[in-house]
N, C-alpha and C positions, 0 to 999 in steps of 0.2 A: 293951632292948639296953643291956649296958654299955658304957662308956665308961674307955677306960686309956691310958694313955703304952708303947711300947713303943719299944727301943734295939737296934736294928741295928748290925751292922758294914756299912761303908757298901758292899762288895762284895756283900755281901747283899740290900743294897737296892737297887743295882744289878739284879742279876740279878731280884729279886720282879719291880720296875717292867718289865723287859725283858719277861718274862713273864708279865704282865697285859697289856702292849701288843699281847701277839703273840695272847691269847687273848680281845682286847677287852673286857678287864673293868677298871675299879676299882685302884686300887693297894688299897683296904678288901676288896673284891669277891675280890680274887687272894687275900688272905691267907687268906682266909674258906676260899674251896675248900678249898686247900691243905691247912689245918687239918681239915677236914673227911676232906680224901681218906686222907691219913696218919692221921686217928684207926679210919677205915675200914678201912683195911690191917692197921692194929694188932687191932682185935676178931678181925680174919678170922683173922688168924698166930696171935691167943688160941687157939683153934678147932683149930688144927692140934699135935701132937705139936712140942715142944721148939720153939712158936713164940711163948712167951711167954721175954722177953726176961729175965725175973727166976729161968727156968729153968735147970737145969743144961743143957750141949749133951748130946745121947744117945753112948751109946759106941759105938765103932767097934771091929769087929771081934767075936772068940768072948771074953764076959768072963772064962771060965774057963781060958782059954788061957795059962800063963806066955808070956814072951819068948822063951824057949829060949834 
């Protein structure tokens, strides 16, 4: 396991702590999910059309269409 320093805005840190209380885990324990669950969410949106974040958005509408 590594071991690092990390620097919070303390609303931040606030709400982590709130949220490990209420999910009985760890202030380390909370982060951890967290990290977990959003890096989760991220592979899945990979996976999906226009869900990687370094994509362009997809076009809306007919692209051959002038404005008129």
């Amino acid at each position: 396991m590594i071991r690092f320093s990390l620097r919070l805005p303390e609303d931040l840190h606030k709400r982590v702590i709130a949220r490990a209380a209420t999910d009985r885990r760890s202030l380390n324990s909370e982060i951890l999910h967290l990290i977990e669950v959003a890096l989760n969410a991220a592979a899945t949106d990979a996976g999906s059309p226009g869900g990687d974040p370094a994509s362009p958005a997809p076009q809306r509408g007919n692209p051959d269409s002038s404005p008129a």
